[in-house]
TORSE-918194 format. One record per residue (C-alpha): residue number from 0; residue in three letters; x, y, z. Coordinates in pm, 1 decimal. Example, Ala and Ser with C-alpha at 12.3 -4.5 7.8 and 13.67 -1.06 7.14 Angstrom:
// residues 2
(r 0 ALA (1230.0 -450.0 780.0))
(r 1 SER (1367.0 -106.0 714.0))
This chain:
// residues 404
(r 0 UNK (0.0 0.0 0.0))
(r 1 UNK (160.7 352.5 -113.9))
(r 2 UNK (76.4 587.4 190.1))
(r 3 UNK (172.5 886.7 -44.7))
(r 4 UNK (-80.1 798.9 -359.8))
(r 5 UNK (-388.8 704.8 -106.1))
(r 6 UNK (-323.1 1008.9 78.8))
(r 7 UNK (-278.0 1272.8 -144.0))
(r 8 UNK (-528.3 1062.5 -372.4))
(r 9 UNK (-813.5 1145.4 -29.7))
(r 10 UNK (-683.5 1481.3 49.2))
(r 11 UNK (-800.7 1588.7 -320.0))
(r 12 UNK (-1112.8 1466.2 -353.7))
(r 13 UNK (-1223.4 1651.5 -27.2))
(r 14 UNK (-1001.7 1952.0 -158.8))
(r 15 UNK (-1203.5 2238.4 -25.8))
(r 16 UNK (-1157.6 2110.2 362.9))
(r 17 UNK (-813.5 2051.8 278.7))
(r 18 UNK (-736.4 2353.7 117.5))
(r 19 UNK (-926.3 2591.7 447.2))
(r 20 UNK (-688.9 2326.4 688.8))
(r 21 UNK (-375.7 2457.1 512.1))
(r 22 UNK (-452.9 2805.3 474.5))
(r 23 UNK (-522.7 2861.6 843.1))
(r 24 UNK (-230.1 2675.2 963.5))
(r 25 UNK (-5.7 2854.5 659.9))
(r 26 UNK (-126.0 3195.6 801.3))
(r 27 UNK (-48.6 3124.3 1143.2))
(r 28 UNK (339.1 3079.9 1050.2))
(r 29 UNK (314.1 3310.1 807.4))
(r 30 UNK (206.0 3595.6 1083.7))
(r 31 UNK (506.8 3431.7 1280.2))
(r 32 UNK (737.1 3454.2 1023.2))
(r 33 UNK (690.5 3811.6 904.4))
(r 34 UNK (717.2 3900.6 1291.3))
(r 35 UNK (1025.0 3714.3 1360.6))
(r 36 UNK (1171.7 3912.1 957.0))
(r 37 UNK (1073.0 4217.6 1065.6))
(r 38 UNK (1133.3 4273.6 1435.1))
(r 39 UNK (1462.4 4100.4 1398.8))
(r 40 UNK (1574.6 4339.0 1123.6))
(r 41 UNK (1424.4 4633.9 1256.0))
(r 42 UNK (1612.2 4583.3 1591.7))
(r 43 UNK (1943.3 4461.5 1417.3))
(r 44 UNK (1959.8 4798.0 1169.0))
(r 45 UNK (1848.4 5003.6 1513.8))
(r 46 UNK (2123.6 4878.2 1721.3))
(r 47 UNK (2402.9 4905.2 1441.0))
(r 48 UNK (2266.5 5282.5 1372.6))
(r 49 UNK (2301.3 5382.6 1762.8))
(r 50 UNK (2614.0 5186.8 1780.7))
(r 51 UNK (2937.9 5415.1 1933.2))
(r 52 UNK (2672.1 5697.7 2045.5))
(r 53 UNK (2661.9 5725.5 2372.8))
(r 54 UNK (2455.7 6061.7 2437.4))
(r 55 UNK (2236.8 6266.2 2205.7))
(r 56 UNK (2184.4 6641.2 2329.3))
(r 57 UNK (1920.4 6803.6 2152.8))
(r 58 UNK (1672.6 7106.5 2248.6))
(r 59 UNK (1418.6 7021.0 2550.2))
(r 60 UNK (1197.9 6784.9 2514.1))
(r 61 UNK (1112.1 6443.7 2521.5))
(r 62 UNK (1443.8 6221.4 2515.8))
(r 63 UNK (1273.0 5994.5 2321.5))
(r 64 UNK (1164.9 6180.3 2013.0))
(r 65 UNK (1565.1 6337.1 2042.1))
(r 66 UNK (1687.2 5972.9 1995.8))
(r 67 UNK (1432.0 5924.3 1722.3))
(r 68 UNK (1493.7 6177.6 1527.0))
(r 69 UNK (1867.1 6233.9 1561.4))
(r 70 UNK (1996.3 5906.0 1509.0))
(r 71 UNK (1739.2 5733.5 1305.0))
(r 72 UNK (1547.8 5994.6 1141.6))
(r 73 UNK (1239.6 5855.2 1213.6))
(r 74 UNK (1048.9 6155.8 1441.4))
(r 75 UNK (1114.7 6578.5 1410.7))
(r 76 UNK (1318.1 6691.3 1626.9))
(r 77 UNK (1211.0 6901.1 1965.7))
(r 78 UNK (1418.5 7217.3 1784.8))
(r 79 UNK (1725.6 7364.6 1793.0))
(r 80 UNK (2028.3 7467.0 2028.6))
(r 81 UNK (2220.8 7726.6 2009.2))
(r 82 UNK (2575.0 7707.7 1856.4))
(r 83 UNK (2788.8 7870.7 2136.7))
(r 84 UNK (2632.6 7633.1 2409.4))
(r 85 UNK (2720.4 7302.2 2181.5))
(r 86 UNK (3101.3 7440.0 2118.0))
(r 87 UNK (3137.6 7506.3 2496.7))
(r 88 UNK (3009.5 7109.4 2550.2))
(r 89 UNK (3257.5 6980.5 2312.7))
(r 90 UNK (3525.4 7134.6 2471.1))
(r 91 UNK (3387.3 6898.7 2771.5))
(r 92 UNK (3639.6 6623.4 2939.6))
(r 93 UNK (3375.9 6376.3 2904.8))
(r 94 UNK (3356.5 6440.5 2549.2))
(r 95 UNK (3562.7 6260.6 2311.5))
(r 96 UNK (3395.1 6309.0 1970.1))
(r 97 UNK (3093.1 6481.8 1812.1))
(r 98 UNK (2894.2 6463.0 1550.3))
(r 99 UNK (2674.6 6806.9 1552.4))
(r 100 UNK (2339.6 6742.0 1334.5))
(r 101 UNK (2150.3 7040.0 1158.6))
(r 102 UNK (1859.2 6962.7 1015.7))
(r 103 UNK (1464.7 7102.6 899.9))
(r 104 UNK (1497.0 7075.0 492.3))
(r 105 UNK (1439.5 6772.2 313.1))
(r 106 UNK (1420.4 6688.9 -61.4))
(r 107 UNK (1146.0 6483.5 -192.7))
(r 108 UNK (1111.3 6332.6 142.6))
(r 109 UNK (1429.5 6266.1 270.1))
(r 110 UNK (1588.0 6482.9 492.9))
(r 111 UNK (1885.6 6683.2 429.6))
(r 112 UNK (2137.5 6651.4 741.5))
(r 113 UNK (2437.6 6917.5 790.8))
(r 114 UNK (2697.0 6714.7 958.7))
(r 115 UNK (3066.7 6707.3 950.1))
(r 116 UNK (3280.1 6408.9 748.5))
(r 117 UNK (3325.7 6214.4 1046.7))
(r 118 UNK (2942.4 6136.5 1056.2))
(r 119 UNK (2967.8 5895.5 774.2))
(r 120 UNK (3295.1 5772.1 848.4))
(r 121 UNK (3102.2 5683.8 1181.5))
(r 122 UNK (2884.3 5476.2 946.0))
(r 123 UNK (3148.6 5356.5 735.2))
(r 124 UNK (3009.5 5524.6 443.6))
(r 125 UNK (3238.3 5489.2 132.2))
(r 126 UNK (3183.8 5701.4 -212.3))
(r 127 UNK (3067.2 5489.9 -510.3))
(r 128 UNK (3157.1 5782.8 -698.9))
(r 129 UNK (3269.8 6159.0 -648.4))
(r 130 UNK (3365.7 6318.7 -348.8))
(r 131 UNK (3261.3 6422.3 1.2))
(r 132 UNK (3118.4 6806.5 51.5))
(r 133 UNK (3372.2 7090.5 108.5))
(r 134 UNK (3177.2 7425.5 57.5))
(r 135 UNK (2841.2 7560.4 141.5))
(r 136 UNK (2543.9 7374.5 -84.9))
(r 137 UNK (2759.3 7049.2 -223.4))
(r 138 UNK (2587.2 6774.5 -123.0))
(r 139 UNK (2629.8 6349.9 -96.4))
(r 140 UNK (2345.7 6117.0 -142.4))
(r 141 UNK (2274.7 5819.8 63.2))
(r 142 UNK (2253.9 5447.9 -190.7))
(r 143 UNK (1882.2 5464.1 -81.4))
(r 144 UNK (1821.7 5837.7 -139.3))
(r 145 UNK (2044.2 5787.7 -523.9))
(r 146 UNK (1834.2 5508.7 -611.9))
(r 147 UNK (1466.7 5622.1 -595.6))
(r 148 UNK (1602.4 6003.9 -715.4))
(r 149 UNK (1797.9 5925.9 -989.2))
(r 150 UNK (2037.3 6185.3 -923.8))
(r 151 UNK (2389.5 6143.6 -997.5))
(r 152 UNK (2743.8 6361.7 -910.2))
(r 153 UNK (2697.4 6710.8 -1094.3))
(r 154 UNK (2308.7 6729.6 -1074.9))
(r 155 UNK (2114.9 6953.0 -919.7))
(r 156 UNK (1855.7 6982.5 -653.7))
(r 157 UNK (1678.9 7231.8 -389.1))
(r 158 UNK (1560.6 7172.1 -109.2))
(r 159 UNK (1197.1 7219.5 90.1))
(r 160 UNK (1154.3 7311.5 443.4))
(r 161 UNK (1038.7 7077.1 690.6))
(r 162 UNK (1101.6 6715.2 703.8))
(r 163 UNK (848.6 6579.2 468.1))
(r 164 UNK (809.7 6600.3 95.5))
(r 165 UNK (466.0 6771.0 74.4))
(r 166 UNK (591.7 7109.0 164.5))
(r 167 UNK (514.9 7410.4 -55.0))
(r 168 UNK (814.7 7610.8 87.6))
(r 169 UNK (1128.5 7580.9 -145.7))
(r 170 UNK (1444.2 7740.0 -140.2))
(r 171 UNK (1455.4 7751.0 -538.1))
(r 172 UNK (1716.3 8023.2 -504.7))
(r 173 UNK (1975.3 7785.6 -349.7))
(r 174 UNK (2039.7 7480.9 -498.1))
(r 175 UNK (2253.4 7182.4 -410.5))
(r 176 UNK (2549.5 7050.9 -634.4))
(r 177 UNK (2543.5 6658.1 -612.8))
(r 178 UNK (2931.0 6582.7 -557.3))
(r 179 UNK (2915.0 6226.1 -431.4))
(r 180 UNK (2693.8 5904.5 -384.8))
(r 181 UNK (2805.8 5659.3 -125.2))
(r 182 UNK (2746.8 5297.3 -161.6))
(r 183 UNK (2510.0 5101.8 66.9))
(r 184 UNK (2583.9 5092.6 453.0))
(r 185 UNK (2277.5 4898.4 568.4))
(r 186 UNK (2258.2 5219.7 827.0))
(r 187 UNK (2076.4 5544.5 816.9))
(r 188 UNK (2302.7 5668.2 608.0))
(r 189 UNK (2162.4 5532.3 315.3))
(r 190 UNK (1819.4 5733.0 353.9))
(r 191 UNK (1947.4 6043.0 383.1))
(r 192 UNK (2106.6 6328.2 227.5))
(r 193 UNK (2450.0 6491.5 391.9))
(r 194 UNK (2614.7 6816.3 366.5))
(r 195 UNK (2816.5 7058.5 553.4))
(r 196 UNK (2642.6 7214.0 864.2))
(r 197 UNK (2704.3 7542.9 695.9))
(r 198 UNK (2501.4 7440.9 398.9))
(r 199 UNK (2136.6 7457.8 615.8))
(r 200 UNK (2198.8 7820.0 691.0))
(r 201 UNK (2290.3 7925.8 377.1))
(r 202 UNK (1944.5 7849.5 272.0))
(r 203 UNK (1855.6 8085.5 531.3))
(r 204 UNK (2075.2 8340.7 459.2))
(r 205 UNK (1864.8 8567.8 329.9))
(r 206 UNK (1682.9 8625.0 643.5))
(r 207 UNK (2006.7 8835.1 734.6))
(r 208 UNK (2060.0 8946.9 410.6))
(r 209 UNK (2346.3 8780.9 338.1))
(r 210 UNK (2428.0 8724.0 -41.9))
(r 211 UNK (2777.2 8550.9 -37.8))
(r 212 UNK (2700.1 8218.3 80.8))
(r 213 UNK (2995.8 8089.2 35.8))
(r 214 UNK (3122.6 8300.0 358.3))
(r 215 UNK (2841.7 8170.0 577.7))
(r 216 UNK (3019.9 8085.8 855.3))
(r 217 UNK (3223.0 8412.4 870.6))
(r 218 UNK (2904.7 8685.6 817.5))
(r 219 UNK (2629.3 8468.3 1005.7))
(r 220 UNK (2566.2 8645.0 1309.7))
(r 221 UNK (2535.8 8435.3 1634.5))
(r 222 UNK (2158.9 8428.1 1690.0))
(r 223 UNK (2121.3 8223.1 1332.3))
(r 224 UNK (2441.4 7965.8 1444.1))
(r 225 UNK (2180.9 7655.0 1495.1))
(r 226 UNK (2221.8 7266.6 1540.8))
(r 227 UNK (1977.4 7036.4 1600.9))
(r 228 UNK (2125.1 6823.1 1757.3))
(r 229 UNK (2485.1 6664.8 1899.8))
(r 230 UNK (2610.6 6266.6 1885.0))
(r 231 UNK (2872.7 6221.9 2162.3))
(r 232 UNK (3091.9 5987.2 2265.5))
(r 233 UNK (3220.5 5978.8 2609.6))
(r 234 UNK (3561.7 5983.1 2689.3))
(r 235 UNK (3540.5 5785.8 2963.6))
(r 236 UNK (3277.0 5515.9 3180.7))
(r 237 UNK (3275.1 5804.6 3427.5))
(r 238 UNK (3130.4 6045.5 3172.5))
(r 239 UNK (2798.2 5863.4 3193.0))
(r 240 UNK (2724.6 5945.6 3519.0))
(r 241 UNK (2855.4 6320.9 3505.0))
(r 242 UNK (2782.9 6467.4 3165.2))
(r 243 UNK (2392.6 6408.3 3127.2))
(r 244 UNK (2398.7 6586.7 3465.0))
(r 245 UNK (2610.6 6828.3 3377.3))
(r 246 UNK (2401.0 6900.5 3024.2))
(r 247 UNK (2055.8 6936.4 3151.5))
(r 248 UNK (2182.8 7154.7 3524.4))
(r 249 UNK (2397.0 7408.8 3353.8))
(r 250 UNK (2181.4 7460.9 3008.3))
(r 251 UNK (1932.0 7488.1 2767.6))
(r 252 UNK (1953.6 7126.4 2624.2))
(r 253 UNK (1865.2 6799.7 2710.0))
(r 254 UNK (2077.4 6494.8 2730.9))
(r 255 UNK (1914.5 6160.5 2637.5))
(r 256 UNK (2071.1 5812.4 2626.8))
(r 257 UNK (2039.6 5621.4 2320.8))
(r 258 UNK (2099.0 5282.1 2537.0))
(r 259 UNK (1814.3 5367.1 2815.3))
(r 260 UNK (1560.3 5494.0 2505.7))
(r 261 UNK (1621.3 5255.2 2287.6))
(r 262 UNK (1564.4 4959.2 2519.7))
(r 263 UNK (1229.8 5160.8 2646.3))
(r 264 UNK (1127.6 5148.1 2274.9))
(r 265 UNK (1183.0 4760.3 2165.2))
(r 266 UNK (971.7 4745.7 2565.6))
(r 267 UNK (723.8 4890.2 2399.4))
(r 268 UNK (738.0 4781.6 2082.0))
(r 269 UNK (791.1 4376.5 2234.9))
(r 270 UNK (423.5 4418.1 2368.9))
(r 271 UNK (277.8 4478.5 2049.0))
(r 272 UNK (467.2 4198.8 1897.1))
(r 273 UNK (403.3 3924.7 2165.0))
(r 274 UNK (24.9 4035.6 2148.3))
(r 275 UNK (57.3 3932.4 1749.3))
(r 276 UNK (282.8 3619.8 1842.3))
(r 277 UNK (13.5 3468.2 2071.5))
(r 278 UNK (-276.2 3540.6 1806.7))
(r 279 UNK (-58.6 3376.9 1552.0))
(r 280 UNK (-52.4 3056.9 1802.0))
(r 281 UNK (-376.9 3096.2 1806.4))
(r 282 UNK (-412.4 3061.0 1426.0))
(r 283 UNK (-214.9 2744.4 1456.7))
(r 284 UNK (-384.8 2575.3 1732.6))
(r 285 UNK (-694.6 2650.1 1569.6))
(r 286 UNK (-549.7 2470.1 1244.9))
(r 287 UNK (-454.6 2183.8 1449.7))
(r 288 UNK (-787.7 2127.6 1628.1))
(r 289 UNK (-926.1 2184.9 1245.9))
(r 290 UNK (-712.7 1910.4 1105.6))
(r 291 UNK (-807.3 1682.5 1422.5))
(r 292 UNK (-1164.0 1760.9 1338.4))
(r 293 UNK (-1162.0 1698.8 938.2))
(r 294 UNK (-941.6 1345.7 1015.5))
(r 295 UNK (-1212.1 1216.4 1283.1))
(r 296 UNK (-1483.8 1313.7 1031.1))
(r 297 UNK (-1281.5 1144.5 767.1))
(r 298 UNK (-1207.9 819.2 997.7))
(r 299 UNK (-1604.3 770.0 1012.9))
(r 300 UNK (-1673.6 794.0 657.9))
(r 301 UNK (-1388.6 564.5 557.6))
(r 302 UNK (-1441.9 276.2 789.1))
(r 303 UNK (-1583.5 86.6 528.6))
(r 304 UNK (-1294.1 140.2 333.7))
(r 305 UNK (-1050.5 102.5 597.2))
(r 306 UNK (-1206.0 -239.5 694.8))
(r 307 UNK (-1164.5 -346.0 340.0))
(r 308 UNK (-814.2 -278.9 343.4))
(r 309 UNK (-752.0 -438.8 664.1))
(r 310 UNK (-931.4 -743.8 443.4))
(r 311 UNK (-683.5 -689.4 164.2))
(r 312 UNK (-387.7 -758.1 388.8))
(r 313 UNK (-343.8 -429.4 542.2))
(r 314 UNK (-193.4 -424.2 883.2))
(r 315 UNK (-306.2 -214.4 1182.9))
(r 316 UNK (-12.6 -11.1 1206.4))
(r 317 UNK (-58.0 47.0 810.2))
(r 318 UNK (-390.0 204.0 911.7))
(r 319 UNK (-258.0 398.3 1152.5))
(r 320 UNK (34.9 496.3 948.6))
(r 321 UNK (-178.7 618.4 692.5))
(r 322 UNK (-423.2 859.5 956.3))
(r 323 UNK (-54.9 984.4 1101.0))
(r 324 UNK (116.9 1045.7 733.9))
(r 325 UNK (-200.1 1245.7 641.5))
(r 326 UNK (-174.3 1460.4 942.0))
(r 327 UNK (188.8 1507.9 893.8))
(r 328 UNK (121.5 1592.9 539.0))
(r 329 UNK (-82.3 1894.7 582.9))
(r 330 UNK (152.0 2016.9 856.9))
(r 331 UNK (397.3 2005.1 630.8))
(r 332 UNK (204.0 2141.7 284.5))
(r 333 UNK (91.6 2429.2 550.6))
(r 334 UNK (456.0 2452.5 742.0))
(r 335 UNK (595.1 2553.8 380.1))
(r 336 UNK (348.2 2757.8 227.0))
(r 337 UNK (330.3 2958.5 575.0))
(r 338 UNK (723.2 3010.7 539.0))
(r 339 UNK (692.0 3146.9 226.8))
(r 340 UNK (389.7 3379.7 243.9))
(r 341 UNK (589.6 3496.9 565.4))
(r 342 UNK (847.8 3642.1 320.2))
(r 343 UNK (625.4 3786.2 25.3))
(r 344 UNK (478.5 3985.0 324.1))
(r 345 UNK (815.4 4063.0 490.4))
(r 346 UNK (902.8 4188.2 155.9))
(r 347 UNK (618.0 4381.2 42.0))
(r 348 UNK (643.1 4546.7 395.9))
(r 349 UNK (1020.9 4633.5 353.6))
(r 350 UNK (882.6 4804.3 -29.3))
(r 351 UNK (596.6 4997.5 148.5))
(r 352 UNK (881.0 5143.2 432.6))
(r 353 UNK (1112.8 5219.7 141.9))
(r 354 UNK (846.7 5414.2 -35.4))
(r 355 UNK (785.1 5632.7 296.4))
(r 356 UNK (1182.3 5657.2 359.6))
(r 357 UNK (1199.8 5446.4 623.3))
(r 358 UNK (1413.5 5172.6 755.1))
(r 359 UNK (1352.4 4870.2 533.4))
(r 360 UNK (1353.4 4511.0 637.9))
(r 361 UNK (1385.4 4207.0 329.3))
(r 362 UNK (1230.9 3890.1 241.7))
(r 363 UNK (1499.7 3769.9 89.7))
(r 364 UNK (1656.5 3649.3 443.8))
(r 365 UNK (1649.0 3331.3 616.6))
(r 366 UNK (1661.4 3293.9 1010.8))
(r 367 UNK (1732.1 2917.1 1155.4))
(r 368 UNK (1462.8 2958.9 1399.8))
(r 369 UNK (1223.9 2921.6 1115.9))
(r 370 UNK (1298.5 2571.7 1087.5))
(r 371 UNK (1184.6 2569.7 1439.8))
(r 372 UNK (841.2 2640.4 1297.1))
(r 373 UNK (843.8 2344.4 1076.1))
(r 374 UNK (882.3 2106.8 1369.8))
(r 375 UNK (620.1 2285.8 1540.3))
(r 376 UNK (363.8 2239.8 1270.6))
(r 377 UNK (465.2 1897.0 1246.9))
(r 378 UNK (408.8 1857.8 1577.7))
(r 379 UNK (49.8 2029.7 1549.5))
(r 380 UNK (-56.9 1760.6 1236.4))
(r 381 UNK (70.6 1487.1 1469.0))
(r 382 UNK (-127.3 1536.9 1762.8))
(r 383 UNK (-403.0 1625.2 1550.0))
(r 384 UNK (-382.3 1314.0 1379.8))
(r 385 UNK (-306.1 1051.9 1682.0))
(r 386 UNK (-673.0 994.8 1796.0))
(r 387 UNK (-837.1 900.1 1431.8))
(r 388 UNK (-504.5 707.9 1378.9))
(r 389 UNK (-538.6 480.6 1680.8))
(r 390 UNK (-907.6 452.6 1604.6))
(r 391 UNK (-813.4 351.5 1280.6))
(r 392 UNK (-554.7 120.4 1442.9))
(r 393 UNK (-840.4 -65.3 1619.5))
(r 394 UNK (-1031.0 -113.3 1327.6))
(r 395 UNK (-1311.2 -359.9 1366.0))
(r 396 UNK (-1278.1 -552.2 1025.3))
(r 397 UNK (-1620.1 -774.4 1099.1))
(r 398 UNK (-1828.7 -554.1 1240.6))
(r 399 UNK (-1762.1 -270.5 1038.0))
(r 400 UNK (-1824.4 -507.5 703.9))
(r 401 UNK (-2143.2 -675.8 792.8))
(r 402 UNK (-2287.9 -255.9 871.7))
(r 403 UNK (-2142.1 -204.1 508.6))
C-alpha cells in the first residue's frame, strides 16, 4: 500500500476542507514569520545605527523623540540649540567626539542633514563615486536616497523646508550641487542626504541678508548659528554618570541616552509583537484542532474502506500509518506555504517602508529559527492526527463489514 498515492489521492477529492486546513495553519506561521523578519531586522539595523553613540543632546523635550529623530530619522526633532552652548560642551572632558546634526529641509522626502565628514565615516560610508562636501550647498546622497532620485554627481537639486516632501516652501534660489553618492551601509546613512552644517543656513541666509554664501560661517551672526542636535561619545565610563547631569543643570539642552531609550522602545514595541505572536498561536492551534476535526470526520466515513483494506492484507499499524502520514502531510504542505507567504509579506512590507523613507527590512533572508516552525507544525498535524489514527488502528474488520 503507497501511503503517499492514497493520501494525497483522499486529500483531493475533499479539496475544499483541505485547502481551508492549510490556509489557516499557513497563516499562522506566516504571521510568525513576518514578525520574527521584521522585528529582527528592525532591531538589528536600530542597534548598528546607535552603535558608538553614547549621548544625544538636543533642544528640551522628550528624550525619546531626540533619539528618534537624531539618530534614526524617524520623528522631528524638539528644535534647535544654540551654537555657542554646543562648542562650549565639546570642549567637555567627558567628550571625546561629536557629531553636531543640523537639520529642517528635506528633498522629496528625505531629509537633508548638515553634519561634519566624520558622521559617515562613523557609518562607514564609502563614495561609489565623487567626493565628500567641502563648501556651502555640495551635497552626498545616501545608496537609498540615489536610487529612488535618480540623481547622480553634478546634478542639481533644492531643497523644501520641513522634514516631509509635501511642503510648498522651497528654497529655489539655493540649490545643491550633487558631488558624491556613497554605496550602501545597511545604516541610516543610506536614507538620507549629507552636507556641511554650513550648507542649512545658507538656505537661510537671506533672512540676514546675506548674499555671499559661500562666507556663511564668517558673516552669520550668532543668533542664526543653529544645530539640532549633537552625537557624543564619552571619553570615559565616568562620563555617563557626570555629563547628562552636567548638560541638563547648567543649560538649555537635554541629554538623552540612546541605550536607556532605545531599550524603552523595543519594551514597547515587544508588547505589540508578543500580542501578534500569541494570536498567531492561536491561528495554529486553531489549524490543528481543524485538522483533528476533518481526520475524525474522515475516519467515520472511511471505515468501510478502511475495513476493506484491513481485508486486503493491510496491517493495523498500516492504518494507523496512513491517519498519522495524512496529518503530517498537511503540517507540512501548511509549514511551507506559511514560510513562504511569511516572506512575500516581509518583503512587500520592507517596499511599502522604502516608499515612505523608512528603515527597510527584506524577504529575501532566512533565520534558523524558522525551521523551528516546521517542527512545530509537524508537531500540530501529529497530535491532530493521533486519535483518528489509533481509532483507525483498532479497526473492527467484521463488524464494520457486515454494517457495510
Amino acid at each position: 500500500m503507497n501511503l503517499i498515492g492514497v493520501s494525497a489521492s483522499y486529500l483531493r477529492a475533499r479539496a475544499l476542507n483541505t485547502t481551508l486546513n492549510v490556509l489557516l495553519l499557513a497563516l499562522g506561521i506566516a504571521t510568525i514569520v513576518l514578525l520574527m523578519l521584521a522585528s529582527g531586522q528592525l532591531e538589528e539595523r536600530m542597534h548598528r545605527d546607535a552603535r558608538g553613540i553614547d549621548l544625544v543632546v538636543g533642544a528640551k523635550g522628550s528624550p525619546m523623540q531626540i533619539i528618534l529623530s537624531s539618530i534614526y530619522q524617524l520623528d522631528v526633532p524638539t528644535g534647535n540649540i544654540p551654537w555657542k552652548q554646543t562648542q562650549e560642551l565639546a570642549k567637555h572632558r567627558g567628550v571625546k567626539r561629536v557629531l553636531p546634526l543640523a537639520m529642517g529641509d528635506n528633498h522629496r522626502g528625505f531629509r537633508i542633514v548638515g553634519t561634519n565628514h566624520e558622521y559617515v565615516g562613523h557609518y562607514g560610508g564609502e563614495l561609489r563615486e565623487g567626493r565628500l562636501w567641502s563648501a556651502p550647498l555640495e551635497a552626498v546622497l545616501g545608496a537609498e536616497v540615489a536610487a529612488q532620485t535618480r540623481l547622480a554627481v553634478g546634478g542639481t537639486f533644492t531643497g523644501a523646508h520641513g522634514l516631509k516632501g509635501d511642503s510648498e516652501h522651497m528654497h529655489d534660489e539655493h540649490p545643491y550641487r550633487v558631488v558624491g553618492v556613497l554605496r550602501p551601509t545597511g545604516t541610516v546613512l543610506d536614507r538620507i542626504i549629507v552636507t556641511d552644517v554650513t550648507s542649512l543656513w545658507a538656505v537661510h541666509a537671506d533672512q540676514y541678508e546675506i548674499k555671499d554664501v559661500a562666507r556663511i560661517a564668517e558673516l552669520l551672526p550668532e543668533e542664526g548659528r543653529e544645530l539640532t542636535a549633537l552625537l557624543i561619545q564619552y571619553s570615559s565610563p565616568l562620563a555617563a554618570a557626570v555629563l547628562p547631569r552636567y548638560v541638563n543643570a547648567n543649560s538649555d539642552m537635554q541629554a538623552a541616552s540612546p541605550a536607556y531609550e532605545t531599550a524603552r522602545l523595543f519594551t514597547i514595541i515587544g508588547v505589540g509583537v508578543d500580542v501578534l505572536r500569541g494570536f498567531a498561536l492561536v491561528l495554529i492551534f486553531s489549524a490543528g484542532l481543524s485538522v483533528f476535526i476533518a481526520l475524525y470526520n474522515a475516519l467515520r466515513e472511511r471505515r468501510y474502506d478502511l475495513a476493506v483494506m484491513r481485508a486486503l492484507g493491510a496491517s493495523p499499524r498500516k492504518l494507523m500509518a496512513l491517519l498519522l502520514f495524512e496529518g503530517l502531510l498537511l503540517a507540512l504542505i501548511g509549514a511551507a506555504l506559511g514560510i513562504v507567504l511569511g516572506h512575500v509579506l516581509t518583503e512587500l512590507l520592507g517596499f511599502a517602508l522604502r516608499q515612505a523613507h523608512q528603515p527597510e527590512v527584506t524577504g529575501w533572508i532566512w533565520y534558523p529559527a524558522e525551521l523551528w516552525l516546521v517542527v512545530v507544525a509537524l508537531a500540530v498535524g501529529a497530535f491532530a492526527a493521533l486519535l483518528p489514527a489509533w481509532r483507525a488502528y483498532r479497526t473492527d474488520i467484521a463488524g464494520t463489514l457486515a454494517r457495510g
